[in-house]
VOSE-491096 format. One line per field, with one value per residue (C-alpha): y, x, z; residue number from 0; residue in one letter. Coordinates in Angstrom, 1 decimal, decimal comma, always signed. Each point is the difference from the previous one (the first is absolute). Example, Ala and Ser with C-alpha at 12.3 -4.5 7.8 and 13.67 -1.06 7.14 Angstrom:
VOSE-491096
yy <- c(-4,5 | +3,4)
xx <- c(+12,3 | +1,4)
zz <- c(+7,8 | -0,7)
seq <- c(0 | 1)
type <- c(a | s)
This chain:
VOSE-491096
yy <- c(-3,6 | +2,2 | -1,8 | +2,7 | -1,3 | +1,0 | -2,6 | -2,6 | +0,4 | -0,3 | -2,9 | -1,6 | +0,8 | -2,0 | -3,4 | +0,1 | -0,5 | +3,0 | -1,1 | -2,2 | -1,0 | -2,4 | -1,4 | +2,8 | -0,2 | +2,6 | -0,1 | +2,2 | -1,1 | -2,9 | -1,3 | -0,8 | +2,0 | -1,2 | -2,9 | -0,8 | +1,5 | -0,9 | +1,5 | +1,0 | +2,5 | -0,1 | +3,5 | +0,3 | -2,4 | +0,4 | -1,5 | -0,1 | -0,7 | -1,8 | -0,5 | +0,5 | +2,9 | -0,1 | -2,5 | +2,4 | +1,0 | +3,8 | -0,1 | -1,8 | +3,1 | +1,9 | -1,4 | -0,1 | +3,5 | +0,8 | +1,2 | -2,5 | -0,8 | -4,4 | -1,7 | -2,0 | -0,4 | +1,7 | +2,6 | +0,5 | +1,7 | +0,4 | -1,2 | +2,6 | -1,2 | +2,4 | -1,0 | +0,9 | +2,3 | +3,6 | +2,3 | +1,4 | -2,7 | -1,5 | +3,4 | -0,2 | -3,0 | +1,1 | +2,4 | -3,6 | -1,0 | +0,5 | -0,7 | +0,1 | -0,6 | -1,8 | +3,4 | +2,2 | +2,1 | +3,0 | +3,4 | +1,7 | +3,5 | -0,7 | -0,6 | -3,3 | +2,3 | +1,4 | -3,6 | -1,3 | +2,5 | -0,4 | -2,5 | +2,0 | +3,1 | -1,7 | -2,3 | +1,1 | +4,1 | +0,1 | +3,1 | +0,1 | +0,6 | -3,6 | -1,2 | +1,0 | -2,2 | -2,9 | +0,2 | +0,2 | -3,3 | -1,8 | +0,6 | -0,4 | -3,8 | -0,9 | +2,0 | +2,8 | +2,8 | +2,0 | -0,3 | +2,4 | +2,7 | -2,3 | -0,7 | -3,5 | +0,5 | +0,7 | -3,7 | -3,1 | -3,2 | -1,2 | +3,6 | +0,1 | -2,8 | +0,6 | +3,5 | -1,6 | -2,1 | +2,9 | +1,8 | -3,3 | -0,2 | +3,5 | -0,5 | -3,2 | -2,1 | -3,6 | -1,7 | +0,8 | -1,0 | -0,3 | -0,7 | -1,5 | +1,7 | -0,9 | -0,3 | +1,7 | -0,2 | -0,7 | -3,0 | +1,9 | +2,7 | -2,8 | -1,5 | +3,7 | +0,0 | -3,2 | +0,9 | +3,2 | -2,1 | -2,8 | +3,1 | +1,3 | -2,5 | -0,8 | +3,4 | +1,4 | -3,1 | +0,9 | -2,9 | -0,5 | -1,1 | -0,2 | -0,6 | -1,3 | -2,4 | +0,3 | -3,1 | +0,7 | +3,0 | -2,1 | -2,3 | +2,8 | +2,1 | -3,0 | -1,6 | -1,4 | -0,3 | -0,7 | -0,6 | +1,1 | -1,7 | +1,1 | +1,2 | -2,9 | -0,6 | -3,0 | +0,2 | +2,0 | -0,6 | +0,3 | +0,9 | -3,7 | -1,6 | +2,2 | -1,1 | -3,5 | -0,4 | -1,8 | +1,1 | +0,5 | +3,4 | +1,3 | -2,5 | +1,7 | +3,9 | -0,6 | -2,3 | +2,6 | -2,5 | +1,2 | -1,2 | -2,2 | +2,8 | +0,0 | +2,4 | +0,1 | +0,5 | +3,3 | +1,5 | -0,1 | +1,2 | +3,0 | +0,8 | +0,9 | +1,5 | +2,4 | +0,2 | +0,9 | +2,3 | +2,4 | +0,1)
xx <- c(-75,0 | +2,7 | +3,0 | +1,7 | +3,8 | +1,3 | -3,0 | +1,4 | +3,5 | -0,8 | -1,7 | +2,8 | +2,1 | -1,6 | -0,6 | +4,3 | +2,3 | +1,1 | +3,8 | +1,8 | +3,7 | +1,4 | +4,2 | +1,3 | +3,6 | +2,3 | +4,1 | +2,2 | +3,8 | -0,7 | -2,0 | -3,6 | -3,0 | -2,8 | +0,3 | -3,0 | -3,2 | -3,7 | -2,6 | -3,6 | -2,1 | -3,7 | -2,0 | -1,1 | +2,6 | +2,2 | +3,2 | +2,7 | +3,3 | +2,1 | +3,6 | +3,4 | +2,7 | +1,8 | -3,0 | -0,5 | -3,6 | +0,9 | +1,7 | -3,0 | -2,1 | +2,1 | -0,2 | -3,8 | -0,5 | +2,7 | +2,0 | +2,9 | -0,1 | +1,3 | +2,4 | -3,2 | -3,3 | -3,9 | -1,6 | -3,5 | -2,0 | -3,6 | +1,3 | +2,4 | +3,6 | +2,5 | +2,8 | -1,1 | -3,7 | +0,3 | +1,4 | -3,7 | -1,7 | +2,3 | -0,2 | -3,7 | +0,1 | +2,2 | -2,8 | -1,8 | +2,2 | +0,4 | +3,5 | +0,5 | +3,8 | +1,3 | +1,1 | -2,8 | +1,9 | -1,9 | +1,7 | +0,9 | -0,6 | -3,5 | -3,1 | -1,6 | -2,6 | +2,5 | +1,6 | -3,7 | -0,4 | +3,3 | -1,4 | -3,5 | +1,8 | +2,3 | -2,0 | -3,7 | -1,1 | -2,4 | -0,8 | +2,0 | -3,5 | -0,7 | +3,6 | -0,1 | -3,6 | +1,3 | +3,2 | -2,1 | -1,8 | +2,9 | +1,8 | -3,4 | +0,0 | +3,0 | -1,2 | +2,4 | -2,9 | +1,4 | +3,6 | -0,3 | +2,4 | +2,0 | +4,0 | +1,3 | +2,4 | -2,8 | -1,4 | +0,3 | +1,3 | -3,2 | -1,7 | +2,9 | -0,7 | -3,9 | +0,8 | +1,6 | -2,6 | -2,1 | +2,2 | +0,2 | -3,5 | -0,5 | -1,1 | -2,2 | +2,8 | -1,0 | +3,5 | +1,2 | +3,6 | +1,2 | +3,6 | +0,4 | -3,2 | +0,4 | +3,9 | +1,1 | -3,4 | -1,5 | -2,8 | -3,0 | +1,3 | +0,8 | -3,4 | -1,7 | +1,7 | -0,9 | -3,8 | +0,9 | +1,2 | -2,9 | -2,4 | +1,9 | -0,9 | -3,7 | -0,8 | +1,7 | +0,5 | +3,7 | +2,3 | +3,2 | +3,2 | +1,7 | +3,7 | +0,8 | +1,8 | -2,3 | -1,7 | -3,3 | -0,8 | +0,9 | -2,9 | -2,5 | +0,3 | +0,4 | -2,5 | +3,3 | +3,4 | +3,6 | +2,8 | +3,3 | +3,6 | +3,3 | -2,1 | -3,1 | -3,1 | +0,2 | -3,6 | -3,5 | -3,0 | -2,6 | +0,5 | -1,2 | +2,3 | +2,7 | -0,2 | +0,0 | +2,8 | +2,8 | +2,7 | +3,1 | +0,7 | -3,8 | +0,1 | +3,4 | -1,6 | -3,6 | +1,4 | +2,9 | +2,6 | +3,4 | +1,9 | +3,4 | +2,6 | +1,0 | +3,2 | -0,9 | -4,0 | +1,1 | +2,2 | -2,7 | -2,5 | +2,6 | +0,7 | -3,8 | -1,0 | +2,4 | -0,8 | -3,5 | +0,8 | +1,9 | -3,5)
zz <- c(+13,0 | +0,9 | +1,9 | +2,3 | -0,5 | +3,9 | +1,0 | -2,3 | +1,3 | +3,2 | -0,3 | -2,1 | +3,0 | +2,2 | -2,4 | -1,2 | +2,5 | +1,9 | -0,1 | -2,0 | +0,2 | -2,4 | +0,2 | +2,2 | +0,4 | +1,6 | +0,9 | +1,6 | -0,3 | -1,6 | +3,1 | -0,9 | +2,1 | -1,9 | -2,0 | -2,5 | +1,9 | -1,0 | +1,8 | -0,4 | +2,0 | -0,3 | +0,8 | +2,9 | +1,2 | +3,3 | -1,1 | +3,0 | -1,0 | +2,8 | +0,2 | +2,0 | -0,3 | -3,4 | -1,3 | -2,9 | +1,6 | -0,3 | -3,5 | -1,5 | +1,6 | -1,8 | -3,1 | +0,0 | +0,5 | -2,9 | +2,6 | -0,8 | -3,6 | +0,0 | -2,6 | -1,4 | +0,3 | -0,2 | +2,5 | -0,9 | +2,3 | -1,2 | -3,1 | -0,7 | -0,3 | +1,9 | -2,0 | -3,3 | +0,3 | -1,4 | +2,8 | -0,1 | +0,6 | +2,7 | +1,7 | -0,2 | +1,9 | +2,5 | +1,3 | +0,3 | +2,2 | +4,1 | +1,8 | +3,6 | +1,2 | +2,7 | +1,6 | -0,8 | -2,0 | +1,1 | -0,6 | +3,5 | -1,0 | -1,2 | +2,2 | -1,0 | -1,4 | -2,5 | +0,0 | -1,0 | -2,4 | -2,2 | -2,2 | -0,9 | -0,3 | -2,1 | -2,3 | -0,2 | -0,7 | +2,9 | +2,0 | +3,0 | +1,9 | -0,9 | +0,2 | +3,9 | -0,1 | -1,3 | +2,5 | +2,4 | -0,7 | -0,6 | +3,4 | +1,7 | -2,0 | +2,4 | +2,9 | -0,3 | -0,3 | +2,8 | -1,2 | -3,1 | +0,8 | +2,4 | -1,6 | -0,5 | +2,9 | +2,3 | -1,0 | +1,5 | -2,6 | +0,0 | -0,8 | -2,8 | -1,6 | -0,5 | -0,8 | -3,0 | -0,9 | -0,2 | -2,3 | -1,7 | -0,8 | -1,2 | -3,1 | +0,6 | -1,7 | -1,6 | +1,5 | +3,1 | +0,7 | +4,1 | +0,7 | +3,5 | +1,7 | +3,5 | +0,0 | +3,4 | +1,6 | +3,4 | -0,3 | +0,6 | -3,0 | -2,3 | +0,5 | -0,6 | -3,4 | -1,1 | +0,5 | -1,4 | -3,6 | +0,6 | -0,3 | -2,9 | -2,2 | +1,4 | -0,3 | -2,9 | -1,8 | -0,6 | -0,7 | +2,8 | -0,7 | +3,3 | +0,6 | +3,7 | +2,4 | +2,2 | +0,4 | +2,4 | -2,2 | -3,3 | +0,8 | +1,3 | -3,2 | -2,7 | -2,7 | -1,2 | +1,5 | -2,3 | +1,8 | -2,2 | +1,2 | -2,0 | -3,2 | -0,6 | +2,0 | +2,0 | +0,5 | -1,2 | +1,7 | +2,3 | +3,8 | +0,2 | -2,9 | +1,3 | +3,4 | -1,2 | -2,1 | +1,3 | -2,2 | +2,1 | -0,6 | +0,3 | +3,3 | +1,7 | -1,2 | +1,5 | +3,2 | +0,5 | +0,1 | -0,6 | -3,7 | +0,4 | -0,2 | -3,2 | -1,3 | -3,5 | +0,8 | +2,7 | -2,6 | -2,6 | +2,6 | +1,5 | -3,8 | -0,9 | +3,3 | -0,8 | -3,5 | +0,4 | +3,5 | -2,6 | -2,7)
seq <- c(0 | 1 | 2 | 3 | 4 | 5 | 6 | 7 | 8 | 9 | 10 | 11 | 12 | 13 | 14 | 15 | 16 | 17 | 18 | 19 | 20 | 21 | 22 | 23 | 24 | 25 | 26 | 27 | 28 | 29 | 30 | 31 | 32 | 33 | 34 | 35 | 36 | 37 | 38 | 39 | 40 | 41 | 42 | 43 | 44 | 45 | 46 | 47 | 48 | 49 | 50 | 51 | 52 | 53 | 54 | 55 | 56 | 57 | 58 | 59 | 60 | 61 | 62 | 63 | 64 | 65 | 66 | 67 | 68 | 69 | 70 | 71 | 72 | 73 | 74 | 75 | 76 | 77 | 78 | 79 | 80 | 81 | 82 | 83 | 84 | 85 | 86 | 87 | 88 | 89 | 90 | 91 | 92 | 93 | 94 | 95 | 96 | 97 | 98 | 99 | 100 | 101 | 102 | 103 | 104 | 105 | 106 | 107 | 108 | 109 | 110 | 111 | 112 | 113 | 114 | 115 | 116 | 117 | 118 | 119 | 120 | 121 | 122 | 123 | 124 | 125 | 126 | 127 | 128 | 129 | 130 | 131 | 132 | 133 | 134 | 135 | 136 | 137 | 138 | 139 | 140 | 141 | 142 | 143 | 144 | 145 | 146 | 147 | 148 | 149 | 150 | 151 | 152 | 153 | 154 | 155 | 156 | 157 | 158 | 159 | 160 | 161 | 162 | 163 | 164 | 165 | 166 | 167 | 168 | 169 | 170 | 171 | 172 | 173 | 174 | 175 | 176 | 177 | 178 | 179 | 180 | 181 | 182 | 183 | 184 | 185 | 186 | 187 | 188 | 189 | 190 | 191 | 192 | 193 | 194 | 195 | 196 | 197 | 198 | 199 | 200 | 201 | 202 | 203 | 204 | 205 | 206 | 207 | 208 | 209 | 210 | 211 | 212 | 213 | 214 | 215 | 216 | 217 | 218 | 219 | 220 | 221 | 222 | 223 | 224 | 225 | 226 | 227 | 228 | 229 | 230 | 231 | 232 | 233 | 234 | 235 | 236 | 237 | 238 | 239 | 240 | 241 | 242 | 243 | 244 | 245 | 246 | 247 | 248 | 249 | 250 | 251 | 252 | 253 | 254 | 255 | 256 | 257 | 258 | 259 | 260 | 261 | 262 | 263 | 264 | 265 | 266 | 267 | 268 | 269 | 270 | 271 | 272 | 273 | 274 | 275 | 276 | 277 | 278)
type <- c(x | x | x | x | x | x | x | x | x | x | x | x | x | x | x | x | x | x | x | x | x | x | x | x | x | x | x | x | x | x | x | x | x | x | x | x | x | x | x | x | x | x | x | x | x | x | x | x | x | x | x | x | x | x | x | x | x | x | x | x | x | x | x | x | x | x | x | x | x | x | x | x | x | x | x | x | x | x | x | x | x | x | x | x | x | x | x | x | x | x | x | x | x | x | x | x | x | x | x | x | x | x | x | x | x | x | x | x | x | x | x | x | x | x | x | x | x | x | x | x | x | x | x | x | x | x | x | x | x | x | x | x | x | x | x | x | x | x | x | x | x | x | x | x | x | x | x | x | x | x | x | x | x | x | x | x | x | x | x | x | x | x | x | x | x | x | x | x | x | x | x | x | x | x | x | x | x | x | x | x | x | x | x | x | x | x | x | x | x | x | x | x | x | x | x | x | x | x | x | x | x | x | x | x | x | x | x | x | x | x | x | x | x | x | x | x | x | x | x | x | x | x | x | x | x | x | x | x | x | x | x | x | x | x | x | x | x | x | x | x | x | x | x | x | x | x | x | x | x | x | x | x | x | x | x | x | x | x | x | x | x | x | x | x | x | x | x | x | x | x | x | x | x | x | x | x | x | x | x)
């Protein structure tokens, strides 16, 4: 019997872990960022990562999507290591791989058809007859059927932000990477998007890693939550084992008390704000 290999991988895919970090450590000016990070994504997982400004949330992102390359440490995302796969294969992956930023990052002379359309046109030889079919599916997916010729100035933040899911999902990617999804948001928006990723993954079976500090939508999106202060996890759980811990840090982020001012802590906290504002 005949074993058609794309079935196999596929199904390797989704028995291995979808994303697996092992002693992750990253400085800038001799200040530490991220310092010794473990972490394991299942597939079909939504993974939220939680944590303050200058936590190190935002470089770990980076360094899981081989944006950012760290001082030490594995990246393996569906088993391929970033830091030392063949440029071939780590470019194959990319195409595997969905990203929507916390700004949309939509280009403002482009429709969000043409916006839709940059990563088909760019990675795959289809027919721009069925390009134009698929874009159209994918902006219907987040409600933005009618929006197809329609600029990214014309949008509203929330229309901006699904816009770039849509683009994000393009290619039917097996990770989906969201930086701060409902940062800036009304309520009622914020809550549209967090059905909007709930329905990713039940529908598309796509595994989540979502980077926030918002709380409500944290536990509305999450199978598991990790909360990251100055470079380690202080916690990685469940909404429920989350909510429970009583680890004073975890306790002060999720009851919103204010820290003890603290010189040395704000200098630390100014110096990688800034750090990662300039990336």
């Amino acid at each position: 019997m005949t074993v058609d290999p794309v079935k196999q991988i596929r199904a390797e895919r989704r028995t291995s872990p979808a994303i697996e970090v092992r002693g992750l450590r990253k400085s800038y000016l001799g200040r530490t960022v991220l310092d010794g990070i473990d972490l394991t994504v299942e597939t079909g997982e939504t993974l939220v990562i939680l944590g303050g400004s200058g936590s190190g949330k935002s470089t770990l992102l980076r360094c899981m999507l081989g944006l950012e390359r760290p001082d030490a440490g594995s990246v393996l995302l569906q088993g391929v290591d970033l830091l030392s796969a063949p440029p071939r294969e780590v470019k194959e992956l990319r195409q595997r791989i969905g990203m929507a930023f916390q700004g949309s990052a939509l280009f403002g002379s482009l429709t969000l058809a043409e916006n839709v359309d940059l990563p088909l046109e760019e990675f795959t030889r289809l027919p721009l007859s069925t390009r134009r079919i698929i874009v159209r599916i994918k902006l219907a997916l987040v409600g933005l059927q009618d929006a197809l010729d329609r600029y990214p100035s014309e949008l509203s933040g929330g229309m901006q932000k699904r816009a770039a899911f849509a683009r994000a999902m393009a290619l039917d990617p097996d990770l989906l990477f969201c930086d701060e999804p409902s940062s800036g948001l009304d309520p009622v928006t914020a809550a549209g998007l967090d059905r909007l990723l709930v329905n990713l993954r039940e529908v598309f079976g796509v595994t989540l890693v979502v980077v926030t500090h918002e709380l409500q939508s944290a536990f509305a999106v999450a199978d598991r939550l990790a909360l990251i202060h100055r470079g380690r996890f202080r916690v990685m759980g469940t909404p429920e084992e989350v909510r429970a811990c009583q680890d004073r840090v975890v306790r002060h982020f999720l009851d919103r008390v204010p820290e003890e001012d603290d010189e040395d802590d704000e200098r630390y906290q100014r110096l990688i704000r800034g750090w990662e504002s300039e990336r």
